[in-house]
C-alpha angles and dihedrals in degrees: 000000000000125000086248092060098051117125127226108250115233127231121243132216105219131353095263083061094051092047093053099053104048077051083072105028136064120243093216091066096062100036125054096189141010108267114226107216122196117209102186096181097053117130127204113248087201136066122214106231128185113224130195107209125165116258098249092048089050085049102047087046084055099051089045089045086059099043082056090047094228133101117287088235086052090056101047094053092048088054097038078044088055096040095047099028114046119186108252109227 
């Protein structure tokens, strides 16, 4: 689509009104481009670790990781999330 043909985009009254309507539009036809954002304040929520684990428990993490379909990392934090932070109820 062409920046002539670019549509104005309406203003919605609540969030159940915006979802509804990109259920129906297309996104192309009210963006020409992708838009980059800086956000220079932005501060990291994670910190990068380095980790020393023995080669069959690396091993066995990562088998279990791809049973789960998910990253082996992913699945380390989720069970290091459920061990030190227990839900309150």
């Amino acid at each position: 689509m062409n920046k002539k043909n670019i549509k104005i985009l309406p203003k919605f009254k609540n969030e159940d009104e915006e979802r509804e309507f990109w259920a129906q539009h297309d996104l192309a036809d009210y963006f020409s481009k992708p838009v980059k954002l800086t956000l220079p304040n932005l501060k990291r929520s994670n910190e990068q670790i380095s980790l020393r684990l023995p080669t069959i428990l690396l091993d066995n993490i990562k088998i279990e990781a791809h049973k789960r379909d998910m990253p082996y990392q992913t699945l380390l934090k989720s069970k290091l999330f459920d061990i030190f932070m227990p839900k309150t109820t």
